[in-house]
C-alpha positions in Angstrom: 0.0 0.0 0.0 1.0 3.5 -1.1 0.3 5.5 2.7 1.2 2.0 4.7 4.9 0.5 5.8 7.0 1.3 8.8 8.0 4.5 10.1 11.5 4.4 9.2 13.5 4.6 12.6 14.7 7.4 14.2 11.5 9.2 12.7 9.4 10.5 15.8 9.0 13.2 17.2 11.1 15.2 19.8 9.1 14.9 23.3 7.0 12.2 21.2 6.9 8.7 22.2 9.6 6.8 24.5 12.7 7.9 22.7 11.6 11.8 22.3 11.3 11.8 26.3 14.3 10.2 27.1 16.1 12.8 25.1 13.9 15.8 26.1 14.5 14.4 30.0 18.3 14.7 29.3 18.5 17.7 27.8 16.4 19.2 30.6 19.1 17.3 33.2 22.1 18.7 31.7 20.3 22.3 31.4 19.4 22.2 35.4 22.6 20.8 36.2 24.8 23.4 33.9 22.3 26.3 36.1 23.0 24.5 39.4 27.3 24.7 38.3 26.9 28.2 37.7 24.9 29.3 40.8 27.0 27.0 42.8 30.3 28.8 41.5 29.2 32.4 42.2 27.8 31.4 45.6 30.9 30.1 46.5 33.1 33.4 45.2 30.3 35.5 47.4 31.1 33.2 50.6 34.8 33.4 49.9 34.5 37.4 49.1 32.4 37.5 52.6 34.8 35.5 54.7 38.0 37.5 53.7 36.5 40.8 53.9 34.8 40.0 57.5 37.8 38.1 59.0 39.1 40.0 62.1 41.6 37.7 63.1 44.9 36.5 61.5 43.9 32.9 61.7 40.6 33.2 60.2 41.8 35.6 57.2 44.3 32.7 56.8 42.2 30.0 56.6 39.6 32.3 54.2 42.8 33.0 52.1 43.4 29.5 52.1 40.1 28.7 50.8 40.3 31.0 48.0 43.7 29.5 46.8 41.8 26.1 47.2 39.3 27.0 45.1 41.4 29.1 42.3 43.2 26.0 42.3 40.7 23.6 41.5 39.2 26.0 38.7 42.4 26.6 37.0 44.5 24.0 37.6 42.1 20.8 37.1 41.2 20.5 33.1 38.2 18.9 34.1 36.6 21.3 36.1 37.9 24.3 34.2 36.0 23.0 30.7 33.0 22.2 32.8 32.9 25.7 34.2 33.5 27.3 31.2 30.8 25.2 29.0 28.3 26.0 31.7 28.9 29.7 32.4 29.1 30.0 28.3 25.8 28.4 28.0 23.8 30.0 30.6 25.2 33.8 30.3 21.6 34.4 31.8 21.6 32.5 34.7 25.1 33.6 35.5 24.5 37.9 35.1 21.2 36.7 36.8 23.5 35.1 39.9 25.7 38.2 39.5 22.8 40.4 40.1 21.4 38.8 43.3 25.3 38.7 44.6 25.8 42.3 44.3 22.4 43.1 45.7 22.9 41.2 48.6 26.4 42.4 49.4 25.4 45.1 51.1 23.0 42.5 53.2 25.9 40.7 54.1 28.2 43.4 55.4 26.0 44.9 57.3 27.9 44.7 60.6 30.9 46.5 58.9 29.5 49.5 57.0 33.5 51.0 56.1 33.4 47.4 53.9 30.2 48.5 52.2 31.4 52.2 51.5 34.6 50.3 49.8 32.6 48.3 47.5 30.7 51.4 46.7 34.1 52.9 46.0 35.2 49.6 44.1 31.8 50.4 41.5 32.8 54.3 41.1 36.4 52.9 39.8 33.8 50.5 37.4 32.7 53.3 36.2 35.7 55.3 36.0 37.3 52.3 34.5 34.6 51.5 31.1 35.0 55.4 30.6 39.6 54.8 30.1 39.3 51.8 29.3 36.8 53.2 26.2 40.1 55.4 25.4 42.7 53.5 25.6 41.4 49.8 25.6 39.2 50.2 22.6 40.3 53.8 20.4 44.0 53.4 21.9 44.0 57.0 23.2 46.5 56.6 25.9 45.1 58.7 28.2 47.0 59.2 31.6 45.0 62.3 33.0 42.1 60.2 34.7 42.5 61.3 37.8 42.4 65.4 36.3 38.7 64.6 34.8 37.3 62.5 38.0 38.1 65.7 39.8 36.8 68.0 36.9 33.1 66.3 37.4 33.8 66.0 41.4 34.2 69.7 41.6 31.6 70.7 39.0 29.1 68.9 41.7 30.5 70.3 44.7 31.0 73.6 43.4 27.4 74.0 41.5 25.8 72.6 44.8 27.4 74.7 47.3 28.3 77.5 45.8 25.3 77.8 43.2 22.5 75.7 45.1 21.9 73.0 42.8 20.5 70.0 43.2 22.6 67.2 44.0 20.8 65.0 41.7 21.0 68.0 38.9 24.6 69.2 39.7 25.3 64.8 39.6 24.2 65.6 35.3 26.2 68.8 35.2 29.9 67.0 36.3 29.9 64.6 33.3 29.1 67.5 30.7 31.5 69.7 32.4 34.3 66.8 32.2 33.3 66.5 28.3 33.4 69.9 27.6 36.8 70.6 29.3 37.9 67.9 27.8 37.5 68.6 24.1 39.3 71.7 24.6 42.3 69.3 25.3 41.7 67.6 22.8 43.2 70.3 20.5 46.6 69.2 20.6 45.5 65.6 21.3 44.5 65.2 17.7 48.1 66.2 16.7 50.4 63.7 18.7 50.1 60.2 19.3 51.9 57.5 21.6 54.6 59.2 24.1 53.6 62.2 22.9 49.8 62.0 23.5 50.7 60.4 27.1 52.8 63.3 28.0 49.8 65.7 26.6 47.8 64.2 29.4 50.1 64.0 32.1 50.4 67.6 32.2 47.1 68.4 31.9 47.1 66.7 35.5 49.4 68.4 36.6 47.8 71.7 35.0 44.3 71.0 36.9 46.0 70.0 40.1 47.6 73.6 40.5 45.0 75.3 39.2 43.0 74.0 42.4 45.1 74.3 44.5 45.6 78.4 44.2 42.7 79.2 42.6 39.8 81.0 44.9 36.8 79.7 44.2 37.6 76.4 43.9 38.4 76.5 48.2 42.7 76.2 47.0 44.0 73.0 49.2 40.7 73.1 51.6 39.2 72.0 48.8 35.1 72.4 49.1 33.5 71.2 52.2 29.8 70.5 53.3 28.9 68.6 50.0 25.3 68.1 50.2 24.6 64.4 49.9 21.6 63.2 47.3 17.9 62.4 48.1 15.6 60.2 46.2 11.9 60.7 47.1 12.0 62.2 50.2 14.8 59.4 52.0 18.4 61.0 52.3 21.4 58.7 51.3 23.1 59.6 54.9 20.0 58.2 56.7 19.6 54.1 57.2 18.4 52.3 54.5 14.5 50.8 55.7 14.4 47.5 54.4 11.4 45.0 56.0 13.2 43.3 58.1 15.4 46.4 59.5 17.5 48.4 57.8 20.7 48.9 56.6 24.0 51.5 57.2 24.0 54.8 55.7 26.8 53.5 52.9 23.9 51.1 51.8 22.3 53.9 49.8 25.3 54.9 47.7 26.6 51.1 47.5 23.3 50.7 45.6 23.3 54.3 43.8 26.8 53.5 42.8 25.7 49.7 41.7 23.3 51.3 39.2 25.2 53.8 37.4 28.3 51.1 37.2 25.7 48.6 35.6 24.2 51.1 33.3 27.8 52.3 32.4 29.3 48.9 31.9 26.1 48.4 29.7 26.4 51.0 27.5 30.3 50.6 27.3 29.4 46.9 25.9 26.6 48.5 23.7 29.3 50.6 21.8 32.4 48.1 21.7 30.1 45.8 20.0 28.4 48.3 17.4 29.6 49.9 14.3 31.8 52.3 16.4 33.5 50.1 18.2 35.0 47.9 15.3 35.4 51.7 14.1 37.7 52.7 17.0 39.4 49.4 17.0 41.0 49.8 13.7 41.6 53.4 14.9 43.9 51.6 17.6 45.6 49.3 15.0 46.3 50.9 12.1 45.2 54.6 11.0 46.3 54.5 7.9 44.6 51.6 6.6 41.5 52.9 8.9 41.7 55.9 6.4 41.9 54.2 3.7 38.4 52.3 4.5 36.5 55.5 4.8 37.0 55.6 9.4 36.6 59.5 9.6 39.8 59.8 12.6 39.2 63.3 14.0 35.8 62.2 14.5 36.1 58.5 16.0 38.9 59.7 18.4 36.6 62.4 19.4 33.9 60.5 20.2 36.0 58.4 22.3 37.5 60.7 24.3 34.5 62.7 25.0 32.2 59.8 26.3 34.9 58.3 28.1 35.7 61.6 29.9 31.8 61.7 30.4 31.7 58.5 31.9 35.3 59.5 34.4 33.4 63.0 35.3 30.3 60.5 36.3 32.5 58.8 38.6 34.1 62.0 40.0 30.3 63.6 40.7 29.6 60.5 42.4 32.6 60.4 44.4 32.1 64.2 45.5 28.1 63.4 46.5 29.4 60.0 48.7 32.1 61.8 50.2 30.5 64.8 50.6 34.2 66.6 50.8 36.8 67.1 47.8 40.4 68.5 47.4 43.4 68.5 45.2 45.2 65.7 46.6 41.9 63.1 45.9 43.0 64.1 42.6 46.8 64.1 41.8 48.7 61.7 39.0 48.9 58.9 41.8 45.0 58.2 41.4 45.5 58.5 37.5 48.1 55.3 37.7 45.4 53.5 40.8 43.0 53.8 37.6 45.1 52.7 34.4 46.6 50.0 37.1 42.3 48.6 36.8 42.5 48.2 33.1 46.1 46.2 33.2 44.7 43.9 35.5 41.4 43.5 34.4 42.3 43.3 30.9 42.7 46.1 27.9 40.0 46.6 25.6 37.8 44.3 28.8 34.6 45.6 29.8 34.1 42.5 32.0 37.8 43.0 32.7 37.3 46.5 33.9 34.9 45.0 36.1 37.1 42.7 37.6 40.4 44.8 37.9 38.8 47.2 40.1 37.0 44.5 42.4 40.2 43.3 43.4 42.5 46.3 43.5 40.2 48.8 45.6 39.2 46.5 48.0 42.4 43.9 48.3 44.7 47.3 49.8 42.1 47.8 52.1 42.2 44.5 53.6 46.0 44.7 53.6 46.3 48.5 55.9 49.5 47.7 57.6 50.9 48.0 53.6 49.4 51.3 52.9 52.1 53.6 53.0 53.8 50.9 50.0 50.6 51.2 48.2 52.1 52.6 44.8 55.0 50.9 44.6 52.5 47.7 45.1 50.8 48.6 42.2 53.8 49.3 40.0 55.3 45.7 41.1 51.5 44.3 40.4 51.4 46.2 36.4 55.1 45.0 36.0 54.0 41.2 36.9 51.1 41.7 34.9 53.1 43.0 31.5 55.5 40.5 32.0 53.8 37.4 32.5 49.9 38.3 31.5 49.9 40.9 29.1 46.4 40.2 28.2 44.9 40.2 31.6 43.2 38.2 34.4 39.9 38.6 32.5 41.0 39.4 28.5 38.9 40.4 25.9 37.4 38.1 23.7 38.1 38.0 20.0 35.8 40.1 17.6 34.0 38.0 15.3 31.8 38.4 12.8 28.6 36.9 11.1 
């Protein structure tokens, strides 16, 4: 018969029948269990994070220490475990930014009993943000741009300045420092346009220097008292140096700008992404590589490196503001050429041309000094040792940045 016969095997259905289950039931199983990896991973880096930051005592930051080494270990050095991580955080990038999210949120939660740990993770995010707007410069345009620190304090005394002196709004004066930072910015970038490499980083070095005595004898911007009495920001009605309400209590002061600061880092980081991967940022990236042949495929150069030097000093003066509103107190030494290194130190670690990099460089080198006090006063030359190791032996990175492809 024409329409009769066997169904040739192998022919049914997925989910149909006995053999459709089995396959949709393992599927599911490997799915659950790849979700299960992921969250177990991240829960484990919180608890780690949590132990090391909390422990009072040398034995206990030993054994947390210990645990960490464990555990970077056994995710590096076993083949095994280090393919099985990677297959499952690669295939459930929405499980994992969704564990990433409840992490961060619950930070805060966790440190509750030491609010000075919660005001350094706030700090940690402002350096995130500070960090996607250099790392937009130099990582992706290759704008080596060494006057960070000079635009931070351009948008933190824009917001102290316009709020004290002027009576702005904090959460008004908080738009004004980024546009101020631009502005300022494109002025220098005048005789930016006209040098490049040692050139362009001694450009910017000076224009540190340059901002820091200007400062420092100038009137109205307070000279080294700097400007006081900050006033801090409100959101409907609830001021950030009042306890954050939560139901079941509340939370330190330094909760409301851990979570302020938590916002503007994740929309920053977002829009940082949103750029390297568009039309611009392949743009910019052959800006960095090779100008000539950048030309030749039509890349206008005046205005690609403009573009990247004005949002990134948008996104530094954002950090600045926010820095001058959580602090409530700036002057010329928060600002000198030290703080400029602290912030290209973040993008060597983390990784040039990283936006996940960023994030990571400055979650371990705000905090990690911070644990270590006793070593304070070696603090630079830490991080020239730590950027000397890192060109040396991991020029990429602790977190590099993936290859560009294309469709």
């Amino acid at each position: 018969m024409r329409g009769g016969g066997r169904r040739p095997p192998g022919r049914l259905g997925r989910g149909c029948g006995r053999d459709g289950g089995v396959v949709g039931g393992v599927s599911l199983g490997r799915r659950a269990g790849g979700v299960l990896a992921v969250l177990a991973a991240e829960t484990a880096v919180l608890g780690l994070v949590v132990a090391i930051v909390l422990a009072e005592r040398p034995a206990s930051l030993a054994l947390a220490a210990a645990g960490a080494a464990g555990a970077l270990a056994l995710g590096r050095g076993v083949p095994a475990v280090r393919a099985a991580l990677g297959r499952a955080f690669d295939r459930h990038r929405g499980a994992a930014l969704a564990g990433g999210a409840v992490a961060a949120l619950a930070l805060p939660v966790l440190l509750r009993g030491s609010p000075y740990w919660t005001f350094v993770a706030s700090l940690a995010l402002i350096y995130v943000t500070i960090g996607q707007g250099l790392n937009l410069q130099i990582g992706t345009a290759g704008l080596v741009n060494l006057a960070g620190a000079a635009f931070a304090g351009l948008g933190a005394y824009a917001v102290g300045l316009l709020t004290t002196a002027a009576g702005w709004p904090p959460a008004l004066a908080l738009v004004a420092g980024p546009a101020v930072a631009t502005l300022l910015g494109a002025v220098l970038f005048v005789p930016i346009l006209k040098t490049r490499g040692h050139y362009l980083a001694l450009v910017t070095i000076a224009f540190v220097f340059i901002f820091n005595t200007l400062v420092n004898n100038l009137e109205f911007t307070g000279g080294p008292q700097g400007v006081k009495n900050i006033p801090t920001l409100r959101l409907f009605g609830h001021v950030f140096t009042d306890p954050l309400p939560l139901p079941g209590g509340s939370l330190p002061a330094h909760a409301n700008f851990y979570f302020a600061t938590l916002a503007v880092a994740a929309a920053v980081t977002w829009i940082a992404r949103r750029l390297h991967d568009s039309w611009l940022g392949l743009a910019l990236n052959t800006l960095r590589d090779d100008e000539i042949a950048a030309r030749c495929c039509g890349v206008s150069v005046t205005r690609g490196k403009l573009v990247a030097f004005s949002v990134g000093n948008g996104f530094i003066g954002l950090g600045g503001g926010l820095y001058a509103l959580m602090v409530g107190f700036v002057s010329p030494p928060d600002f000198d050429f030290g703080y400029s290194l602290i912030m290209l130190s973040v993008i060597i670690i983390g990784g040039v041309d990283s936006i996940a990099g960023v994030v990571l460089g400055a979650s371990l080198l705000l905090p990690l000094p911070e644990r270590f006090r006793a070593l304070h006063e070696y603090r630079l030359l830490l991080y020239g040792a730590v950027i000397v190791l890192m060109l040396l032996y991991r020029p990429q990175g602790l977190w590099p940045a993936p290859v560009r492809r294309y469709r």
